[in-house]
KEKE-3310 file (N, C-alpha, C; in steps of 0.2 Angstrom, whole numbers, plus 5000, padded with zeros to 4 digits):
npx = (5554:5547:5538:5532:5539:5550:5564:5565:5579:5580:5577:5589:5591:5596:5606:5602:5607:5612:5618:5628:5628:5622:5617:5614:5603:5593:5592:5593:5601:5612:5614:5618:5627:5621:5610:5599:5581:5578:5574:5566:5557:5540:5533:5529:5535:5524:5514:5516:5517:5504:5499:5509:5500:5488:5481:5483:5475:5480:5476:5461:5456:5459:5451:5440:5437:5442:5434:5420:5414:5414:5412:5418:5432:5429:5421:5432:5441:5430:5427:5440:5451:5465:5477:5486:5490:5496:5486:5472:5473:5473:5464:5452:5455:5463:5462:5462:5472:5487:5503:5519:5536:5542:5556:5573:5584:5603:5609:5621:5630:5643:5653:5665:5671:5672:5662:5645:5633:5617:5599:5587:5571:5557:5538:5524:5506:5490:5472:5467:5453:5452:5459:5475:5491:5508:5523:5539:5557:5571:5583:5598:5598:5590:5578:5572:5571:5562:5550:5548:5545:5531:5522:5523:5517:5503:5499:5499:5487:5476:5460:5455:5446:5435:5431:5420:5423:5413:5399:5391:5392:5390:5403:5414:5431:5440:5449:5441:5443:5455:5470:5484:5501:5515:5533:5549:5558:5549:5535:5520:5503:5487:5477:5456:5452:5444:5436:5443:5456:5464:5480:5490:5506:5522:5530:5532:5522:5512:5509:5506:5492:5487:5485:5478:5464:5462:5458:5457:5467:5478:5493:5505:5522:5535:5553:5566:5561:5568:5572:5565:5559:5554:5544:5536:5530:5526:5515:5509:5505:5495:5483:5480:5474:5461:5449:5449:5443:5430:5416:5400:5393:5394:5389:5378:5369:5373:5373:5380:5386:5389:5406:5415:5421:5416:5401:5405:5407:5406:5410:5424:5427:5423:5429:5443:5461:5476:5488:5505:5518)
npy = (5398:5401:5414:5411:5403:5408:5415:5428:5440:5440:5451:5457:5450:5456:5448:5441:5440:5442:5452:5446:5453:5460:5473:5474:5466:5470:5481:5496:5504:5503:5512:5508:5498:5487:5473:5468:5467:5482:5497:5489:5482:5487:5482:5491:5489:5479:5487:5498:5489:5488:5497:5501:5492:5498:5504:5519:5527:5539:5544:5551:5537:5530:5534:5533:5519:5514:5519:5512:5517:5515:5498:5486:5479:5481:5495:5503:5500:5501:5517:5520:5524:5528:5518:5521:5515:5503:5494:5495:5485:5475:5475:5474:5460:5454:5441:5432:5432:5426:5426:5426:5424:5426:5427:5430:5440:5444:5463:5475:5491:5501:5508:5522:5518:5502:5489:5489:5480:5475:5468:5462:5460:5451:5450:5442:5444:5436:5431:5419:5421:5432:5443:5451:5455:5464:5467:5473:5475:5483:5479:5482:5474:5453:5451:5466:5470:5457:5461:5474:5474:5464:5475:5483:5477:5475:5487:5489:5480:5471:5469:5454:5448:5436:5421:5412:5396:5390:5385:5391:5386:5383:5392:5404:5401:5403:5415:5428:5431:5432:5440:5449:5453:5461:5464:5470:5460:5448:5441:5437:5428:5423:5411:5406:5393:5377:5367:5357:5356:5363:5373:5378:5381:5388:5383:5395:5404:5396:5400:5413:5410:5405:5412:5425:5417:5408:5395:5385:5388:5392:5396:5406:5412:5419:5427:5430:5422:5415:5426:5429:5440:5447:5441:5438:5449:5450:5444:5447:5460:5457:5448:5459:5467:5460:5466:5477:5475:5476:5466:5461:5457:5468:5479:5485:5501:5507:5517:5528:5530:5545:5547:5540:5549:5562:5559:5555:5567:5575:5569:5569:5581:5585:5580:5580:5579:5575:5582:5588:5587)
npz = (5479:5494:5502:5515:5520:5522:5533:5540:5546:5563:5577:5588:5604:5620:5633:5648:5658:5676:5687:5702:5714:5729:5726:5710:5715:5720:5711:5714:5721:5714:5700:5686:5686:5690:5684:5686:5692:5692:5681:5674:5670:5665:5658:5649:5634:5628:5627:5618:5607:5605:5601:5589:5580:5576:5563:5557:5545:5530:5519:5508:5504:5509:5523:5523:5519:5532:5540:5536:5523:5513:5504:5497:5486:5474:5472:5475:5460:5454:5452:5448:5457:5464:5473:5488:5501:5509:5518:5514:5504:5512:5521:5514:5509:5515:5522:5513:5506:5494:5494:5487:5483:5468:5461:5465:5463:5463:5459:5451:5453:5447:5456:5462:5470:5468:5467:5470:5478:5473:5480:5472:5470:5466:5469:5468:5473:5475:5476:5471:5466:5457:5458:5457:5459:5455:5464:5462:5469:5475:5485:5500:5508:5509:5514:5516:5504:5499:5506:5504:5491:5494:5497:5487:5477:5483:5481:5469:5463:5454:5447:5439:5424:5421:5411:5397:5389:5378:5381:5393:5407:5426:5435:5429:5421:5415:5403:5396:5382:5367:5374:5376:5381:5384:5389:5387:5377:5379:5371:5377:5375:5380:5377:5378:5385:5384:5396:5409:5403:5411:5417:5404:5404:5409:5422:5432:5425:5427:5439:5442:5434:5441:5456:5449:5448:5437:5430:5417:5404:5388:5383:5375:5370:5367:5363:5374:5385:5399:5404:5420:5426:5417:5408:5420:5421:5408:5408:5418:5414:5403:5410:5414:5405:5401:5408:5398:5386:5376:5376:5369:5380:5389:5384:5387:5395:5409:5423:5429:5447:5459:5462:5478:5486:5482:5486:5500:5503:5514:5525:5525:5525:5538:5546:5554:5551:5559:5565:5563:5571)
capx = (5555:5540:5538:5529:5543:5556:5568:5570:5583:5577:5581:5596:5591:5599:5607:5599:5614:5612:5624:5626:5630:5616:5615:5610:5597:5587:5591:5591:5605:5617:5614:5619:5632:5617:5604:5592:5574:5579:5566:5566:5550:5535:5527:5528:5536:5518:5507:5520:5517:5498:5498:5511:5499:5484:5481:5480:5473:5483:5473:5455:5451:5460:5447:5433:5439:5443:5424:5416:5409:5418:5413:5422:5437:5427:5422:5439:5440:5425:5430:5449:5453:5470:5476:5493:5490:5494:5484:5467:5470:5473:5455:5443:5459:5468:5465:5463:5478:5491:5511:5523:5543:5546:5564:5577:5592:5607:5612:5626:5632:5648:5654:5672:5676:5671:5654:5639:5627:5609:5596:5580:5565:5549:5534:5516:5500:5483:5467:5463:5449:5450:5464:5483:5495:5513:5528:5548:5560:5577:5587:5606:5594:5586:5572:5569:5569:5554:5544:5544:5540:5526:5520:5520:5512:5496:5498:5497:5484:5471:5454:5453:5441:5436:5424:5420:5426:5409:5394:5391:5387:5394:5407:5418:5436:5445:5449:5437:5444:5463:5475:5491:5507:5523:5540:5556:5557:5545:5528:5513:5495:5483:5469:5454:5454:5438:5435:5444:5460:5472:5486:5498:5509:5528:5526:5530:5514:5505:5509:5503:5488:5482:5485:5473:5458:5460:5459:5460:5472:5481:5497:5508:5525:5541:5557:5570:5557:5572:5570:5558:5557:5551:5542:5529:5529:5523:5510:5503:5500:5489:5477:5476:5470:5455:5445:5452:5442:5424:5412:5395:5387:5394:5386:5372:5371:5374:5371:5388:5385:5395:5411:5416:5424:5409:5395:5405:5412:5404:5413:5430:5427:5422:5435:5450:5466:5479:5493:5512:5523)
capy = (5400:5402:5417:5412:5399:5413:5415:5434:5439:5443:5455:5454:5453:5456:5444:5441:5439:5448:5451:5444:5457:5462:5480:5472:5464:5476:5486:5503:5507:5502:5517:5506:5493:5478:5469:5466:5470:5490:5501:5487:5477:5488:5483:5496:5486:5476:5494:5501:5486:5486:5506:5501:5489:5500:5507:5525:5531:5546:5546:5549:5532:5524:5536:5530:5510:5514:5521:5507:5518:5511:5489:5482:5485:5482:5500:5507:5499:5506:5522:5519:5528:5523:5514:5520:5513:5493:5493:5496:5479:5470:5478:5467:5455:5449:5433:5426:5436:5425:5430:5421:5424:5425:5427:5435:5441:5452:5469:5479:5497:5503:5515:5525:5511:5496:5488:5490:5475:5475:5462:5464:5455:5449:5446:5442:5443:5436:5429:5414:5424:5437:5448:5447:5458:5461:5470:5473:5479:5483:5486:5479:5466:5451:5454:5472:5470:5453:5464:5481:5473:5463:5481:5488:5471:5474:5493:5488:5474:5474:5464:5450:5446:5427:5420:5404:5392:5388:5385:5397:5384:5384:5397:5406:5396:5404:5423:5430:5434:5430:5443:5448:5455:5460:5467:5468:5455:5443:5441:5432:5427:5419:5410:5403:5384:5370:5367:5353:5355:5365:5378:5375:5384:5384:5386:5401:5405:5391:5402:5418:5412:5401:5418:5425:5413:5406:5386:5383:5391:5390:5401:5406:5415:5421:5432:5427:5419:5413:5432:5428:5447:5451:5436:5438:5454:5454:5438:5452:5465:5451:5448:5467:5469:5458:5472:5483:5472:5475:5462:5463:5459:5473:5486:5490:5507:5508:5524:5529:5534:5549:5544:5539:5556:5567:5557:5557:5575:5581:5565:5570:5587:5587:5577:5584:5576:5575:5589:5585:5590)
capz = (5486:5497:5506:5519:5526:5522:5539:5540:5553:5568:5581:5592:5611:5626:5638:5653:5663:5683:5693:5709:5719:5731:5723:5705:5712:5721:5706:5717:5723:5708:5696:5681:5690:5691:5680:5691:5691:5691:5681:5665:5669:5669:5653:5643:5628:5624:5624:5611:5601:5602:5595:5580:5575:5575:5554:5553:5537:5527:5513:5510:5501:5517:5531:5519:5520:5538:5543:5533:5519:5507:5506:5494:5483:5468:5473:5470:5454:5447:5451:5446:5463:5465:5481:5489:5504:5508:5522:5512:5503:5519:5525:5511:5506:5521:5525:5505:5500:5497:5492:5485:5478:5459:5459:5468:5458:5463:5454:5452:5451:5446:5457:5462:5475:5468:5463:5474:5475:5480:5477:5468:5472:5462:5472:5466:5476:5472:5479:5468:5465:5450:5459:5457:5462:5456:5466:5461:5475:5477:5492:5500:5509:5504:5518:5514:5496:5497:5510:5500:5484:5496:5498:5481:5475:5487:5478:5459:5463:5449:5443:5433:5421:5419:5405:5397:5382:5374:5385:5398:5414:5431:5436:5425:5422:5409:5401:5392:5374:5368:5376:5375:5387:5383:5391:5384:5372:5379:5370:5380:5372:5385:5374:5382:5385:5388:5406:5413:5401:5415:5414:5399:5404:5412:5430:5434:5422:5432:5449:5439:5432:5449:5459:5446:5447:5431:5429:5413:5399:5382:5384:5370:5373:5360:5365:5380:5391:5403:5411:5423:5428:5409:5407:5423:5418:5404:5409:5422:5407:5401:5414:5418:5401:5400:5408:5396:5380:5378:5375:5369:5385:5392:5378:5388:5398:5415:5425:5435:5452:5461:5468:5487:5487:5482:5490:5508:5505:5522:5531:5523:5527:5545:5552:5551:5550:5565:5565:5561:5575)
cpx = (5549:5541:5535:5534:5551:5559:5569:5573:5581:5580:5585:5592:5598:5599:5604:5601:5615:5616:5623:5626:5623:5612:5611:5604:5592:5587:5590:5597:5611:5618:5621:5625:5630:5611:5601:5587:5574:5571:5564:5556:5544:5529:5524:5528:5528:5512:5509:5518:5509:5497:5503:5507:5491:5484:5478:5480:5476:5480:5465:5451:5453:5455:5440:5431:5439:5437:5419:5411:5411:5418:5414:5426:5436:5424:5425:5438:5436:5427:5437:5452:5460:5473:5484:5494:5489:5487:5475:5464:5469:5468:5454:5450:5462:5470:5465:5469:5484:5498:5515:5529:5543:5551:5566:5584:5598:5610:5616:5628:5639:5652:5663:5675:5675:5663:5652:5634:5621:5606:5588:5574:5556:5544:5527:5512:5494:5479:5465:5458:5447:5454:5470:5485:5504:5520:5535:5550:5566:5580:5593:5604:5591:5579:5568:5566:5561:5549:5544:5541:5534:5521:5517:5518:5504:5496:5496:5493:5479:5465:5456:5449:5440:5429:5425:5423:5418:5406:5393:5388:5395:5397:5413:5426:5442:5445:5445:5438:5453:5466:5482:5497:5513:5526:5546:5555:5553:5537:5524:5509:5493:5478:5465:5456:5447:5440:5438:5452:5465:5473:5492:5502:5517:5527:5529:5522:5509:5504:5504:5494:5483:5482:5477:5466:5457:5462:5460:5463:5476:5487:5502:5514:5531:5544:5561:5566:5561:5573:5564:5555:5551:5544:5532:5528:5524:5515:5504:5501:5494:5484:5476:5471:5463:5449:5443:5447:5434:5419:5405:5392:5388:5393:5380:5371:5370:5375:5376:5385:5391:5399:5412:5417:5418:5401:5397:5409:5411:5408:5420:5431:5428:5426:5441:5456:5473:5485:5499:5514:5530)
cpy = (5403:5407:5417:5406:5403:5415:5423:5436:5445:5448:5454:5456:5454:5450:5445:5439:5446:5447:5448:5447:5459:5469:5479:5469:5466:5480:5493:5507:5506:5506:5514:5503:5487:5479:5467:5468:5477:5492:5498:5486:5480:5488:5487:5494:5484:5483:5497:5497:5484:5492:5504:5497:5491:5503:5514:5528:5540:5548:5545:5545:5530:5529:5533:5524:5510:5513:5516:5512:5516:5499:5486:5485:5484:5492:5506:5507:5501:5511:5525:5527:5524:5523:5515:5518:5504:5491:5491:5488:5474:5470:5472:5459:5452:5443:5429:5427:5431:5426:5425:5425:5421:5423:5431:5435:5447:5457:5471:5486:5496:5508:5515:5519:5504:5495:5488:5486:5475:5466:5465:5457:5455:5444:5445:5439:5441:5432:5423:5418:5428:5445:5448:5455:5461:5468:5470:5479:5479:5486:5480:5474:5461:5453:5461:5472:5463:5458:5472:5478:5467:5469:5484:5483:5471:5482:5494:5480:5477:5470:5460:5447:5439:5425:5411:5402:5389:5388:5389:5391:5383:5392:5397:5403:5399:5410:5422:5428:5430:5439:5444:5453:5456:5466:5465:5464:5449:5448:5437:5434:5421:5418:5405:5395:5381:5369:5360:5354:5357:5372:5375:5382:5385:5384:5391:5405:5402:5395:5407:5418:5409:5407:5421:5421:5410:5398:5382:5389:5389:5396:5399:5410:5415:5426:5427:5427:5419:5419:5432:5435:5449:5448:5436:5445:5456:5447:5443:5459:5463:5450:5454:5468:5464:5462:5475:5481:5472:5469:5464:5464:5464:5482:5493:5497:5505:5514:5523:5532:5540:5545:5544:5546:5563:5564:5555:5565:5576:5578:5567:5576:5590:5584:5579:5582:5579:5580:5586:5588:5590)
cpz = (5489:5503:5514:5525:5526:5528:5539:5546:5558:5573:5586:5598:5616:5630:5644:5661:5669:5685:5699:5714:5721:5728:5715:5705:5714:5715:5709:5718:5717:5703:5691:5682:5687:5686:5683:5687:5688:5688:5674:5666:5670:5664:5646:5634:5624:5622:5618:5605:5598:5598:5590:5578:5572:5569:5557:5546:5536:5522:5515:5508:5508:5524:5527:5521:5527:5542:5540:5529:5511:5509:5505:5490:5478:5467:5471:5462:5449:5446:5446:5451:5463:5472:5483:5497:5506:5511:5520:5506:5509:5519:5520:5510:5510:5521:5520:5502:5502:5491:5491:5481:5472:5459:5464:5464:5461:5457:5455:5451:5452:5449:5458:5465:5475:5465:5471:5471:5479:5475:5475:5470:5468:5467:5468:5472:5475:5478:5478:5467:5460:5453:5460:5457:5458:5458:5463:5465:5474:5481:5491:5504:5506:5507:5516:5509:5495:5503:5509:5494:5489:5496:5493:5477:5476:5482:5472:5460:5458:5449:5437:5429:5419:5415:5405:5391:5381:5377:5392:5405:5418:5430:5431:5428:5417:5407:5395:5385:5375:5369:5376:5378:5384:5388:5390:5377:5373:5377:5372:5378:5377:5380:5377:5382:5385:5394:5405:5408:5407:5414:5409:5401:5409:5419:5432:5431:5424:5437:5446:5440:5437:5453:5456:5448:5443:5431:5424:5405:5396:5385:5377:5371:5367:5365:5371:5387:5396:5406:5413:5425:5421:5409:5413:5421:5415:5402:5416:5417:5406:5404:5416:5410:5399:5405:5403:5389:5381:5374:5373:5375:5390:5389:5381:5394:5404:5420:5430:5441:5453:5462:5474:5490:5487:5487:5497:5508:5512:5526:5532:5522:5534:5550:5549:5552:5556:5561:5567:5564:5573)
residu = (UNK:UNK:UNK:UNK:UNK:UNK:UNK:UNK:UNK:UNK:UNK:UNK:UNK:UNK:UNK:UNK:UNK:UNK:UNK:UNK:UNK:UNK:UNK:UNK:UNK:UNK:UNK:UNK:UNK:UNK:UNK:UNK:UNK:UNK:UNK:UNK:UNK:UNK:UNK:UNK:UNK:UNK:UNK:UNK:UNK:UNK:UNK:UNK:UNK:UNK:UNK:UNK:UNK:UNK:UNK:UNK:UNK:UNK:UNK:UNK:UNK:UNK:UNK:UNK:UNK:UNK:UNK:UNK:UNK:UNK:UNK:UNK:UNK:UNK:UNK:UNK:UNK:UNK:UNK:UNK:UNK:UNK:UNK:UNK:UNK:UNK:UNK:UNK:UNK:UNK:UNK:UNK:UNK:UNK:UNK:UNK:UNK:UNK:UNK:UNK:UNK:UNK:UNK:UNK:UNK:UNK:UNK:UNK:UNK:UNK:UNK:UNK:UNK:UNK:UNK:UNK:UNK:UNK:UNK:UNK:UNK:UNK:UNK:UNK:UNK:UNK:UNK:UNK:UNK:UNK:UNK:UNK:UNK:UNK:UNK:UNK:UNK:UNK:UNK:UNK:UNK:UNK:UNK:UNK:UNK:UNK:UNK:UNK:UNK:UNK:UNK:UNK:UNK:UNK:UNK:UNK:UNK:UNK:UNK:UNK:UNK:UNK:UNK:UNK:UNK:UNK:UNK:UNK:UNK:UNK:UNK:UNK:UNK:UNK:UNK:UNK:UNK:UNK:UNK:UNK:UNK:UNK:UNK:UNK:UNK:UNK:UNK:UNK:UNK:UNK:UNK:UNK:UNK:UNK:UNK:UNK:UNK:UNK:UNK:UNK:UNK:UNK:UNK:UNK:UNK:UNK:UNK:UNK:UNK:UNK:UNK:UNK:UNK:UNK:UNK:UNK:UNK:UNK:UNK:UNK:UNK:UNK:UNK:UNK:UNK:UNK:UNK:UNK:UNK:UNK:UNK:UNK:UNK:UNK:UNK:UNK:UNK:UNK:UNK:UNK:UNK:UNK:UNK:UNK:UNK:UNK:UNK:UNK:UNK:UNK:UNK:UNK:UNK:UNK:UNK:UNK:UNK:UNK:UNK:UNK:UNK:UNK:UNK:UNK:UNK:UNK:UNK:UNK:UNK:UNK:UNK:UNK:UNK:UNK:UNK:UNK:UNK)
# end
């Protein structure tokens, strides 16, 4: 199921049924009789909807990202600043991020008057690129449940590291080293692959590891795979930990700068943050 041809239910208008009577249609004298003109038409709706879509930053990684002191969100990542604002991936990741539905499954609760069902929702984010995403929601909608876990997807979005299978030419196609992911009772192993070979892997592992940026891959997997919750799961531990494995060529010292935080203290000091009425 593809989020992005997903129908969610829109908002109920209003009929646009006037009255006939002369008083509905000057809309003046009626005091809430007629549907005329009255005091509906004066535009206000469109200004309302330009200010909700303006991003106000609440944290001060997002007045950072906001200001342009912060310009890539490899950035973040060096720091391990962590990100509780969607908005902040949209900024560098917008227009490459794309989203797509896992699964959607109903739950149950047991209560005094019966069972209580919601539905839960698995989404995964990525870029093709070497950033993947992944979200779990549940609410008593399907709508709200795929567009919160859209949300806490962009929030848990990580780096992935990409290497090669024997000769180092062109661009990296495959994970570094072999890895390994688990949840519940599924076990996954990603081992590198030869360039041109693919994804072996089932297809949900293919959606995974294309989100990722990886093109080709061995996959290896044990436990009751058939919970797809577990199963991407524990296929997204997997690629979070290929940062996590070090490599020779990354032995040699590197001089850390300050943080965003320390090196704009003065910006995020002197501007001072709007006031909660």
């Amino acid at each position: 199921q593809d989020i992005n041809v997903l129908q969610l239910p829109a908002h109920k208008h209003l009929s646009n049924q006037t009255n006939m009577s002369g008083e509905g249609e000057r809309g003046g004298f009626g005091r809430g009789r007629g549907r005329g003109r009255g005091r509906g038409g004066r535009g206000r709706g469109d200004r309302g909807d330009r200010e909700r879509d303006v991003w106000t930053p609440v944290t001060k990684l997002g007045r950072l990202v906001k200001d342009g002191r912060i310009t890539s969100i490899e950035e973040i990542f060096l720091y391990s600043i962590p990100i509780k604002e969607a908005e902040i991936v949209d900024h560098f990741l917008g227009g490459k991020l794309n989203d797509e539905v896992m699964r959607i499954m109903p739950v149950q609760k047991q209560s005094s008057a019966g069972q209580r069902t919601r539905f839960k929702a698995f989404v995964a984010v990525g870029d093709n690129g070497g950033h993947i995403g992944l979200g779990v929601k549940c609410s008593g909608e399907v709508a709200n449940a795929i567009r919160g876990a859209i949300i806490i997807a962009k929030l848990n979005i990580v780096p992935v590291r990409r290497g090669y299978w024997g000769r180092m030419n062109g661009m990296p196609h495959t994970v570094p080293t072999k890895v390994n992911g688990k949840c519940g009772s599924v076990r996954v192993r990603l081992i590198p692959a030869p360039r041109g070979t693919g994804l072996v892997s089932s297809p949900v592992g293919k959606k995974i590891l294309t989100f990722a940026g990886v093109q080709d891959c061995y996959t290896s997997a044990c436990g009751h795979t058939r919970t797809t919750g577990n199963f991407i799961k524990a296929m997204f531990f997997a690629l979070r930990k290929t940062y996590a494995f070090l490599t020779p060529d990354l032995w040699k010292e590197s001089a850390l700068m300050a943080s965003p935080f320390q090196e704009h203290t003065d910006f995020l000091a002197k501007k001072a943050v709007g006031k909660a009425f």
